[in-house]
C-alpha positions as CSV (number, residue, x, y, z in Angstrom):
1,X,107.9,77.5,-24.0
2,X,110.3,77.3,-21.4
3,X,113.1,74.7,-21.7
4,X,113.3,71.5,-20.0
5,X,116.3,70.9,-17.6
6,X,117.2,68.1,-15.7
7,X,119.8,68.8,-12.7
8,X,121.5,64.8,-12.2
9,X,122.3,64.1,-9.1
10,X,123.5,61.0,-6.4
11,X,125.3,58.7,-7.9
12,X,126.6,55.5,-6.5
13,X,129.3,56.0,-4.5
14,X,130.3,57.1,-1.0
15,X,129.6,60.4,-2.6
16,X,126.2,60.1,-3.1
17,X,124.8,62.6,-0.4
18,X,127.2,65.2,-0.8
19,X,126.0,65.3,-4.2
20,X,122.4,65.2,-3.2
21,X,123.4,68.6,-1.2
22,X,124.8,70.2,-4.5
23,X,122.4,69.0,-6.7
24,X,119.6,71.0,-4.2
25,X,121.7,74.1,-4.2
26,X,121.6,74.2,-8.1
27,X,118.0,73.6,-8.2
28,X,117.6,76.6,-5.7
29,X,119.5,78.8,-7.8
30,X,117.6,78.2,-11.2
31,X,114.4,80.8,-11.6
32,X,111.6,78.4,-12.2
33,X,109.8,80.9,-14.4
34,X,113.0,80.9,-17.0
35,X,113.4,76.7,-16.7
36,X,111.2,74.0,-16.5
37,X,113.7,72.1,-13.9
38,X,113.8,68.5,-12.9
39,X,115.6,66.6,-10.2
40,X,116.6,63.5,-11.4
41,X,118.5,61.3,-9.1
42,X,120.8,58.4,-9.9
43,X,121.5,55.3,-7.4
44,X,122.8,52.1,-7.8
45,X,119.3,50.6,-8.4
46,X,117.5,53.0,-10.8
47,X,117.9,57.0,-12.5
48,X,114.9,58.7,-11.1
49,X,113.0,61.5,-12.3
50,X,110.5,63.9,-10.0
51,X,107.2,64.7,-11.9
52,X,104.3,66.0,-10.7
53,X,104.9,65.1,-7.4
54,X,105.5,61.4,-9.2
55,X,109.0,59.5,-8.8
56,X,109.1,58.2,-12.8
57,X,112.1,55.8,-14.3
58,X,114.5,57.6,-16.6
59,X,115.1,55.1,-19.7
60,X,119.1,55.4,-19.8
61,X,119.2,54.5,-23.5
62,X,117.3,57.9,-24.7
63,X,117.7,59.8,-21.2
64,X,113.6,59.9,-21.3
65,X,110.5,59.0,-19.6
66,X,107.0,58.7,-19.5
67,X,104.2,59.6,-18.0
68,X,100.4,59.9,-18.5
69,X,101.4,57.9,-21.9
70,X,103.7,61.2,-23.3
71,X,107.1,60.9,-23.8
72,X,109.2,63.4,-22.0
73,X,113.0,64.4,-23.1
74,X,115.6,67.2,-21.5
75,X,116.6,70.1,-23.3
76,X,119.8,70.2,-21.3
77,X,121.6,68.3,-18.4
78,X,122.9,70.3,-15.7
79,X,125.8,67.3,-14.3
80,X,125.7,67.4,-10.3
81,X,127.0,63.7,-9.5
82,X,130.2,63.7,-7.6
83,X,131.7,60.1,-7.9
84,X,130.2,57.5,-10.4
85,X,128.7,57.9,-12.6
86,X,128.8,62.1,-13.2
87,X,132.4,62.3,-13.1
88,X,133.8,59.5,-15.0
89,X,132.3,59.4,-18.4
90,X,129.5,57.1,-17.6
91,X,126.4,59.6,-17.7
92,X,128.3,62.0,-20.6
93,X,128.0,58.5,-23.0
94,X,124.5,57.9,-22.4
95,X,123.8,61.8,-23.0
96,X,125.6,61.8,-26.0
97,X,123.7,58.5,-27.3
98,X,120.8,60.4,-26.6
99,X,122.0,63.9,-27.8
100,X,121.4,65.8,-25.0
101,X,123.8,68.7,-24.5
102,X,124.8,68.6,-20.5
103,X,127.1,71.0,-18.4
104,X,131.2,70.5,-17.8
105,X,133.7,67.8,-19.6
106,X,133.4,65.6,-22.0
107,X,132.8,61.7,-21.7
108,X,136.7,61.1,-22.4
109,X,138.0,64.2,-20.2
110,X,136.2,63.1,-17.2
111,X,137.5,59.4,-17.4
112,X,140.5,60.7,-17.9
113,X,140.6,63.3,-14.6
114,X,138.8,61.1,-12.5
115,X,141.6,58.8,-12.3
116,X,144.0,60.3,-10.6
117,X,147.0,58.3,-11.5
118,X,146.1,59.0,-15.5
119,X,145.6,61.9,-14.8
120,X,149.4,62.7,-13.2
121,X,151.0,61.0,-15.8
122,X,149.0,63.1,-18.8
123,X,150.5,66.4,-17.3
124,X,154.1,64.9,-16.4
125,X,155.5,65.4,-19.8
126,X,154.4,69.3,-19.2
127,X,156.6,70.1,-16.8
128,X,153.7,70.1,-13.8
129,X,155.5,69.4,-10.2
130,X,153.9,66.4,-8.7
131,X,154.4,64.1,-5.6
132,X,156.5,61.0,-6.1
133,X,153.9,58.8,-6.6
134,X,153.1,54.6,-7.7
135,X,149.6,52.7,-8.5
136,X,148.8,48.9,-7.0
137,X,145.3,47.0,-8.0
138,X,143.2,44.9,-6.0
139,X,144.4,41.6,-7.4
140,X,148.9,42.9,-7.7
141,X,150.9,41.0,-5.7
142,X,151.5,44.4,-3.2
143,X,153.8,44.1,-0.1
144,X,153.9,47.3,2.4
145,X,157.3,47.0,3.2
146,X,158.3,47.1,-0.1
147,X,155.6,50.2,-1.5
148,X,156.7,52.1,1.6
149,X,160.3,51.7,0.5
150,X,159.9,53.1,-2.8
151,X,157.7,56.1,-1.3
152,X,158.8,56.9,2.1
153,X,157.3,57.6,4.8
154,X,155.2,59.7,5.7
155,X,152.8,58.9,2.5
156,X,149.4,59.6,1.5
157,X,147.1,56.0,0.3
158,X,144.3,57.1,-2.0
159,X,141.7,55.2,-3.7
160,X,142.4,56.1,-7.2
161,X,139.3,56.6,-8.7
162,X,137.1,58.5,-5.7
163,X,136.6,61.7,-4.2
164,X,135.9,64.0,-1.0
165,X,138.5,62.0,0.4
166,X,136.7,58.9,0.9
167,X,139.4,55.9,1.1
168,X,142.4,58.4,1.6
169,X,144.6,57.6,4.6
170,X,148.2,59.2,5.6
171,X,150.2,56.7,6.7
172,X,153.2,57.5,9.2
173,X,154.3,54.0,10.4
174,X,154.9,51.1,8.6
175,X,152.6,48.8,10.2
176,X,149.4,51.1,9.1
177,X,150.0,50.4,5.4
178,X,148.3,47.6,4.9
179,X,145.8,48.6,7.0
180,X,145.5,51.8,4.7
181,X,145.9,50.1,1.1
182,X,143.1,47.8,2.5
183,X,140.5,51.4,3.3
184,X,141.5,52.6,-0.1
185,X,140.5,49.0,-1.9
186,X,137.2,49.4,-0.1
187,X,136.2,52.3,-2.4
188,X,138.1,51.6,-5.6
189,X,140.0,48.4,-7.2
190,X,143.3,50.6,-7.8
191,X,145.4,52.6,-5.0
192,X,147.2,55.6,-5.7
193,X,150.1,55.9,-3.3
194,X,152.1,59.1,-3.2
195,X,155.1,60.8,-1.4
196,X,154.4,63.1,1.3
197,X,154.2,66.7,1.2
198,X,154.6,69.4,3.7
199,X,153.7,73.1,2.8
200,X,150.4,75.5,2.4
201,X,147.7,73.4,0.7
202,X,145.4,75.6,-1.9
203,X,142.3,75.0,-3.7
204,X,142.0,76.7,-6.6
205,X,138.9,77.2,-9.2
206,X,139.3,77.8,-13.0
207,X,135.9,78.1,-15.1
208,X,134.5,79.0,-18.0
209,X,132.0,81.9,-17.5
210,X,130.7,84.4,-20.3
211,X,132.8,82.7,-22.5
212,X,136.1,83.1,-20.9
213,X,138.2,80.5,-18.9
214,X,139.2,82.5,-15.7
215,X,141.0,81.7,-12.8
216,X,139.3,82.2,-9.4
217,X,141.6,83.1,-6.0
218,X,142.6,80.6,-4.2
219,X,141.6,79.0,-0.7
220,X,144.2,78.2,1.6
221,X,143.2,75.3,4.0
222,X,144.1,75.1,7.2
223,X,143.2,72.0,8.6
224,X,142.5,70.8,12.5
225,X,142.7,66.7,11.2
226,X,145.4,65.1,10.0
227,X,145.1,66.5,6.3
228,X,142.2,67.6,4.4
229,X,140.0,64.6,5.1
230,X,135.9,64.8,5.0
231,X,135.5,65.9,8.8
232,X,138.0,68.7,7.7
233,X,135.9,68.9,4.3
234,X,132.3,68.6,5.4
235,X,132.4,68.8,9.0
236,X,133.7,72.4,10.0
237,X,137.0,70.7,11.0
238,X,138.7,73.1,8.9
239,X,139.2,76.9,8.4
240,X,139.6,77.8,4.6
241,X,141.1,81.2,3.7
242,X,139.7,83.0,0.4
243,X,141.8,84.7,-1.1
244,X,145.3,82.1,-0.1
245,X,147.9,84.1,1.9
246,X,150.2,83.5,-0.9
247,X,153.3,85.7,-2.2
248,X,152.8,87.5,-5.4
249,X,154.9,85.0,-6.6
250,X,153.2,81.4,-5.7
251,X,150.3,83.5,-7.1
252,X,151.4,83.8,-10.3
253,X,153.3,80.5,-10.6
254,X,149.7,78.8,-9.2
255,X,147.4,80.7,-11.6
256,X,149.6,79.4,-14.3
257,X,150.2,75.7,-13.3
258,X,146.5,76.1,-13.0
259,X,145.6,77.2,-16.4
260,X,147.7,75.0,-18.0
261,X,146.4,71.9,-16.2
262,X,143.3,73.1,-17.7
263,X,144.1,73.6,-21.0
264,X,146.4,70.3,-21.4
265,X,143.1,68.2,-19.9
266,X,141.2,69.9,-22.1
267,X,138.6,70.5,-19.2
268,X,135.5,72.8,-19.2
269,X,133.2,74.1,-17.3
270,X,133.8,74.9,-13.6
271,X,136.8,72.5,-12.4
272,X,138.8,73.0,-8.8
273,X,142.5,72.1,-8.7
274,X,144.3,71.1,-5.1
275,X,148.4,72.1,-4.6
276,X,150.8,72.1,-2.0
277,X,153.4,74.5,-2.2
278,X,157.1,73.8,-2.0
279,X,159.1,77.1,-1.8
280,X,157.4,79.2,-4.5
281,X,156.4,76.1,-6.6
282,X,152.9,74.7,-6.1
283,X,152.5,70.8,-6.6
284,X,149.4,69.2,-8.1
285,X,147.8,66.4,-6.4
286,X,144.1,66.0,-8.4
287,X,141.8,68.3,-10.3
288,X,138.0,67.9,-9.6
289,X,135.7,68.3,-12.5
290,X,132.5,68.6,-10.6
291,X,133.4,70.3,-7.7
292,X,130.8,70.4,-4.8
293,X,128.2,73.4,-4.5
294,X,126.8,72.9,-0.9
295,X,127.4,75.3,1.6
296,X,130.7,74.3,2.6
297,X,132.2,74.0,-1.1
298,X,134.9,75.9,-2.0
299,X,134.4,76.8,-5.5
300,X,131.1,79.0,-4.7
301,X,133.1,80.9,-2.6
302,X,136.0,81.6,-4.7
303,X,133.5,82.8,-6.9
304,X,132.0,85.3,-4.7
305,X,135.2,86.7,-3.9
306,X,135.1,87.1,-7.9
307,X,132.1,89.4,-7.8
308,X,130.2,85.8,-9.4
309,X,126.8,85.3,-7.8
310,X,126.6,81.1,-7.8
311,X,122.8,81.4,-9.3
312,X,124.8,83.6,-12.2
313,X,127.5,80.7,-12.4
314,X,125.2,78.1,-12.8
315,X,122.4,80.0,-15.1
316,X,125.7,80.9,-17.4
317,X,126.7,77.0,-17.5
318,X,123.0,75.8,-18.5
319,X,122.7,78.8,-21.2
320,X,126.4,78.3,-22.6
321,X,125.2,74.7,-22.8
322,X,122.2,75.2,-24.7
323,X,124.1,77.7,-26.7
324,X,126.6,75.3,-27.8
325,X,124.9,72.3,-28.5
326,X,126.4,70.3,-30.5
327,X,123.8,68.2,-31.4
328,X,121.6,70.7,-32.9
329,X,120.3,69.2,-36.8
């Protein structure tokens, strides 16, 4: 009997249609004669299942549902969501409740990663190079003058807890801060501001496949906006360089900042890390724990250039899943 898998996708933020696009791509790429796969898509009003050409509720306290008066539970859960609530924790605690193994990081890893401010000050004790960088909330007492004091200028606004850029802004001028802190409180109640930094940008992959964490190579981006923004991301406005033309030397010191961001997360599964290199020494800015698989993602094509098929990627993730359930009486 072939075993049931649900591919999650949506979610219920600005990232919910990029998702969407992954989610499809992973679907595409599972044989439907080795998996019985399901879409199920989360929004902010319900967690939907396809079945049978019938759109069924998913009960979120057992990760079920029901039809024709059977009950019908997942063998596995292949995570897609970018945003909430696949990349903070939300989804990995009601799989756990319900004991249903699911693809990448654990419920406490991805809260942790998905904030990026946590997230810089877990790896500053380990020697990681970082921006300069300060958090304000939605209800702190935040003057511009003051936040672009303790920066500088140029600096970078980010909603902390989001991602594809939505609600990032570079500001050059004082007068567009507020402006900016405002965008960033539009998608998150805390704002991540950090210190400019001017140098190659990289995107680089590290994943688990056939048991072994490996390093992908990395993408340069070159960018035609501003900075990496969503038009540069989503909309061609980009051009992104696999492998990075890199010295031998910001290889190796990348690929090991890399790993070890890996490792001291305690991440797994297929994760993509962003740097900008100073000199030789590459700065992390945020590590993405479900990285996107449409088209345009990076991660699929570091892959290839690893001799990694993305239909082998993803049927390695759903088998090492199943493999090492934890759940298993």
């Amino acid at each position: 009997m072939k075993k049931h898998i649900a591919v999650v996708m949506g979610g219920t933020t600005s990232e919910h249609a990029i998702s969407i696009k992954s989610g499809t791509v992973v679907i595409d790429n599972i044989p439907n004669d080795i998996f019985d796969v399901k879409p199920v898509i989360i929004s902010a009003e319900s967690w939907n299942v396809m079945h049978k050409g019938n759109e069924l509720v998913v009960n979120q306290t057992d990760f079920s549902y029901q039809y024709e008066g059977r009950k019908y539970v997942f063998d596995a859960v292949f995570i897609a969501v970018h945003g909430a609530p696949g990349e903070n924790g939300v989804l990995q605690k009601v799989l756990d409740r319900a004991k249903v193994p699911y693809t990448g990081c654990s419920a406490a890893v991805s809260e942790l990663t998905y904030n990026k401010h946590k997230t810089l000050e877990k790896l500053r004790p380990h020697g990681i190079a970082m921006a300069k960088n300060t958090i304000i909330d939605s209800i702190s007492d935040w003057n511009s003058k003051s936040q672009a004091s303790s920066i500088g200028l140029p600096c970078f606004v980010k909603a902390n807890k989001a991602g594809s850029s939505f609600g990032v802004v570079k500001v050059n001028k004082l007068e567009e801060m507020s402006a900016a802190i405002k965008t960033a409180l539009a998608e998150d109640n805390e704002v991540l501001i950090e210190s400019y930094l001017s140098g190659t940008e990289v995107s680089i992959g590290v994943i688990e496949y056939k048991g072994n964490v490996q390093v992908l190579a990395p993408t340069e981006i070159i960018t035609h906006s501003d900075f990496f923004d969503y038009a540069a991301k989503y909309e061609g406005k980009s051009e992104e360089i696999t492998p990075a033309r890199i010295t031998p030397v910001q290889l190796q010191n990348l690929n090991a900042a890399a790993k070890k961001i890996y490792n001291i997360l305690g991440v797994k599964g297929i994760t993509r890390s962003d740097f900008i290199f100073k000199g030789d020494t590459p700065y992390f800015l945020e590590l993405n724990s479900i990285p996107g698989l449409t088209a345009q993602s990076l991660l699929p094509m570091q892959a290839k250039h690893a001799g990694i098929a993305l239909g082998d990627l993803i049927m390695d993730m759903i088998n090492s899943c199943l493999k090492n359930n934890t759940f298993k009486a």
